[in-house]
N, C-alpha and C positions, 0 to 999 in steps of 0.2 A: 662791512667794516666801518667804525665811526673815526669821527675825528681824536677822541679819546686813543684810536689803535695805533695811531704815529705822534706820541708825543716823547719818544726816542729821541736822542742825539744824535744827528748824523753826523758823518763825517766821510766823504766821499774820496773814494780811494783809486787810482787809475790804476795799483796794482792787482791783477788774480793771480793768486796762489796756486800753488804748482798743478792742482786740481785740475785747471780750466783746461787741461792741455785737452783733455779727453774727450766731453763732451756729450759724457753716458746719457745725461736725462735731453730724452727728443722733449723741448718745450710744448709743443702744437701734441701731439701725441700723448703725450704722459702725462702731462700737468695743467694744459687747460681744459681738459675735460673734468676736474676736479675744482677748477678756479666757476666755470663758468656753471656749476650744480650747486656750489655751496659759497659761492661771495657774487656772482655776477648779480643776481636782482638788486644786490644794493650799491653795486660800481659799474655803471656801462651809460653810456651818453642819457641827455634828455631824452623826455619821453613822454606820452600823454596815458592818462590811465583814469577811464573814467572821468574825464573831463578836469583831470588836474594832472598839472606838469610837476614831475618827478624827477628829481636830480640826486647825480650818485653822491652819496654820504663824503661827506669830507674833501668833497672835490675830487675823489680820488675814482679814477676808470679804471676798471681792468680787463675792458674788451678792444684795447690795441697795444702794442708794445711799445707804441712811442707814449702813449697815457702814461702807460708802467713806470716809467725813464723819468716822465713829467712829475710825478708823485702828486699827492694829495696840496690842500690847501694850507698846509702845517710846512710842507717843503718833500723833499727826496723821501721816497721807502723804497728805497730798495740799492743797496753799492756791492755791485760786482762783487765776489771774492768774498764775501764777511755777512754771510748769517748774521751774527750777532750784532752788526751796524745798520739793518735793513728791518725797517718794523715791519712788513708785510710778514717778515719771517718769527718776529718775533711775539707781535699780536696773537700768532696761533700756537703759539708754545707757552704763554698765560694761563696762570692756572683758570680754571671755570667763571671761578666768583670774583675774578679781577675786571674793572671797568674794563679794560681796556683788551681783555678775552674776545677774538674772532674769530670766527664768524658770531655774532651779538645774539643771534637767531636761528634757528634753525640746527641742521648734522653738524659736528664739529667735525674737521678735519680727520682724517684716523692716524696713527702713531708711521704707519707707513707710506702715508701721503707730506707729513711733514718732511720724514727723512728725505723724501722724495724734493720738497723743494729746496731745503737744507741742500742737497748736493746740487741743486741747479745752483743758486746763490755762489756756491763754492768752486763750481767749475767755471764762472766768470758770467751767469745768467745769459746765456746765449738763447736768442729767441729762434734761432735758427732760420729765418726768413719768413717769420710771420711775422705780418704787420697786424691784421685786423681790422676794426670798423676804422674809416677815414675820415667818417665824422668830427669836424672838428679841427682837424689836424694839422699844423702849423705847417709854414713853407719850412725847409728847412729842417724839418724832424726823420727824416729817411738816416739815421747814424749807422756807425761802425756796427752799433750792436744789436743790431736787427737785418743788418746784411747775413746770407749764410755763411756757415762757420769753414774756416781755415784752416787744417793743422798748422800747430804752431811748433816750434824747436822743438820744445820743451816732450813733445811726444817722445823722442829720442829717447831722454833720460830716463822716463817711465818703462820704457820696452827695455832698456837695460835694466833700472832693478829687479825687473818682474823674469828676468832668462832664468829659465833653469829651475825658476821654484815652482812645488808641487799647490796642487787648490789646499786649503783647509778641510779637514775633513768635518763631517757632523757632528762627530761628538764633539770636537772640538770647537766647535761652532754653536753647538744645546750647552756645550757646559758656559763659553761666555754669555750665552743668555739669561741661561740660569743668574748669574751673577748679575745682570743687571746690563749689560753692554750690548749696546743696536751694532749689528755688522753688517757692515755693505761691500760691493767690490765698487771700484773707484769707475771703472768701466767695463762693460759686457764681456763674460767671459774669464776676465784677469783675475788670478792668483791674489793681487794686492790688494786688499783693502785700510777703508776708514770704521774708527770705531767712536761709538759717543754713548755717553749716559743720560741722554736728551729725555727719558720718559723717569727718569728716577734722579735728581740731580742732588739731591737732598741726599738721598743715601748713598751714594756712593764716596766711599771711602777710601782709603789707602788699601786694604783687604782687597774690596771689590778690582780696585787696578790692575793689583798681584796676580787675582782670578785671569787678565786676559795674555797670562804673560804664557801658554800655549800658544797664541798665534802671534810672537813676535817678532818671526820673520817674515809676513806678510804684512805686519802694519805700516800706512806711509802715512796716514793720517790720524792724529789722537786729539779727541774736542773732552778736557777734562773743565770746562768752561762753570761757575758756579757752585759746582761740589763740593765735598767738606774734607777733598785732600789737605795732608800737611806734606813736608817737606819730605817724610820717608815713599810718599809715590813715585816721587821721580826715581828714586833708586830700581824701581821696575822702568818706568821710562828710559832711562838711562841705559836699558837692553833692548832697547828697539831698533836692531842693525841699520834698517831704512827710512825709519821715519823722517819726514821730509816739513811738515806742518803739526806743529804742537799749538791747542790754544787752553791757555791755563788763566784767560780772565778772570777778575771775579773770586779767586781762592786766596787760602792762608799761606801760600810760600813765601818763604822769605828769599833774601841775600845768598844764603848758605845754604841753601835747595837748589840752587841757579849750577851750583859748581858738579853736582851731580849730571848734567848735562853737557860737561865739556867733551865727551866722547862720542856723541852723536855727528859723527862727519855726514850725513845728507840732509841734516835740519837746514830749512830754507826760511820757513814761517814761524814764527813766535807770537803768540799774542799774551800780553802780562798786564792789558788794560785792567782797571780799580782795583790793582793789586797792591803790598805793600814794598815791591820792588826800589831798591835806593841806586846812586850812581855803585855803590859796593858791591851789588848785584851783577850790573852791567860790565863790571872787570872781569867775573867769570865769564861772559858770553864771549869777549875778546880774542877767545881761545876758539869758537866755532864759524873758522873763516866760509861754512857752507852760506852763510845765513846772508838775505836778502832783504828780509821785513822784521822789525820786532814793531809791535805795536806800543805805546808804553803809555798811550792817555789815563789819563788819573789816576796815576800810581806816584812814585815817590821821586822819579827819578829827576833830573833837572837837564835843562837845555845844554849846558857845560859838560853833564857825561855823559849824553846821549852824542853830540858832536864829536867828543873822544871817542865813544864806540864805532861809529860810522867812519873814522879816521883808521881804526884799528883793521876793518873789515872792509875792503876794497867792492864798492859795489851796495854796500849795504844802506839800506832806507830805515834807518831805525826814527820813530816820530813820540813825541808830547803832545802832538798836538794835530 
C-alpha cells in the first residue's frame, strides 16, 4: 500500500456504532492472515534484503496493531466504527486503475475478504489482544484497543432485537444477491444482519433496494453509501422495523427524503456525509429520538441546525465537522 492509498480525509471518531457490540470478526484469526499474504511485504518494520534496507511504503506497518492505530506518514488509516473514514479500508475498495488501488501489486483482496474487514472497521476494529512485532514500538502504545475485547451494554439491545426471529432463508438470500446486495450476519450464528452494495455501487438503484425488502425484518445494518439512489429508496428503508445504522453518504437525497425516515424507532447511526442535506432536512430527523450519531461533514447543513438537532435529541452527537 503506497502513500497515494491514504490521501483520505480523516476524521477520527471515539464513537462505534452499534456493530462493535459484537465482535464477530476474530482480528488474529480471520484477517491477518489475509493482511500479512497480500499487503504485509510492503508494511512491516525495516529490513535488510540483499544488502539494501527496505522500509514499509508510506510509513505505514501492518505487522503490529499499535503501527495500525499509528497510521501512515500522511496521518491515521484506520477510525473505529466508519469504513468509510479509514483509508486502509478504503484503498481496497478503489476501482483497479485508480492510483491509489491496494494492494499496488500483486492478488487483490477478494469481495469477501473486504466485507471481512468492512465489518471489523465497523464493530469498533478490535484487535482482540494481538499486538504483534514490538519492533519499534513506543512507551506508551499498549491502548484500549488492543487490550482483549469486553462485552459491552449494548450486547443487550442486539439479543433483544434478534428474539424470536427466524434465519433468512436461501432463497431469500440468492435472490438479494441476485440483485446486487453483500449479506452478512452481524455475528456468528444471528438471525440479524448488514447489507451493502460494496461490489456494485454504481448500479444500485432505488429498484435494487426494493429487491432487499424480503429480509426486512432482519436488517439492522443498511451501507447505501455512494449509489445512484434517489429519495423514493428510502420509502423501502423506511420499512426496516430494526434497522439501527443507516449510511447514505455520498447520494442524491434530499430534505424531503429524510422525512420518510421518521418511523424508524431503532435508527441509532446516520451517515449523510457529501450529501446535499440542509438544516430543512435535519427537522425531520428531530422526530427520531433513537438516534445517537448523524454524521453531516460536507453536506449542506450548518452549525446553528446541527446544535438544534442535538438540542432536540437528548444524547445525540450529530457533527459538520
Amino acid at each position: 500500500m503506497s502513500t497515494t492509498a491514504f490521501r483520505f480525509p480523516l476524521i477520527i471518531s471515539v464513537y462505534l456504532i452499534s456493530s462493535s457490540a459484537y465482535s464477530a470478526v476474530n482480528f488474529e484469526k480471520d484477517l491477518l492472515p489475509v493482511i500479512t499474504k497480500k499487503c504485509m511485504d510492503c508494511h512491516k518494520a525495516p529490513y535488510e534484503e540483499k544488502g539494501q534496507k527496505k522500509t514499509p511504503k508510506a510509513g505505514l506497518r501492518l505487522d503490529a496493531s499499535w503501527a495500525i492505530l499509528k497510521g501512515s506518514e500522511d496521518g491515521p488509516v484506520l477510525t473505529p466504527g466508519s469504513p468509510d473514514k479509514s483509508g486502509i479500508y478504503e484503498s481496497v475498495t478503489l476501482p483497479k486503475d485508480d492510483d491509489g488501488h491496494m494492494p499496488s501489486k500483486g492478488e487483490d483482496m477478494t469481495k469477501e475478504e473486504i466485507a471481512l474487514l468492512k465489518t471489523w472497521i465497523e464493530e469498533g476494529a478490535n484487535f482482540g489482544g494481538w499486538i504483534g512485532s514490538v519492533e519499534g514500538m513506543p512507551a506508551g502504545a499498549m491502548t484500549e484497543s488492543v487490550k482483549p475485547y469486553k462485552p459491552r451494554p449494548h450486547d443487550l439491545f442486539y439479543a433483544a432485537l434478534e428474539k424470536d426471529l427466524k434465519p433468512l432463508s436461501d432463497e431469500v438470500l440468492a435472490n438479494a444477491k441476485a440483485a446486487g446486495a453483500q449479506v452478512s450476519p452481524v455475528k456468528v450464528d444471528s438471525p440479524l444482519v448488514r447489507v451493502d452494495f460494496l461490489t456494485g455501487v454504481s448500479k444500485c438503484d432505488d429498484a435494487k433496494v426494493a429487491a432487499i425488502l424480503p429480509l426486512k425484518e432482519n436488517i439492522v445494518q443498511l451501507d447505501l453509501g455512494r449509489t445512484i439512489i434517489t429519495d423514493a429508496a428510502l420509502k423501502t428503508v423506511a420499512q426496516l422495523p430494526r434497522l439501527v445504522a443507516l449510511d447514505l453518504r455520498q447520494t442524491k437525497i434530499t430534505d424531503a427524503g429524510l422525512e420518510s425516515l421518521s418511523g424508524l424507532k431503532k435508527l441509532e447511526s446516520l451517515n449523510l456525509y457529501g450529501t446535499e442535506i440542509t438544516d430543512a432536512g435535519l427537522k425531520h430527523l428531530a422526530k427520531l429520538k433513537s438516534l445517537k450519531n448523524v454524521y453531516l461533514w460536507q453536506s449542506k447543513a450548518t452549525k446553528p441546525g446541527v446544535n438544534q438537532l442535538n438540542a432536540a435529541i437528548p444524547g445525540l452527537k450529530a457533527s459538520i465537522e
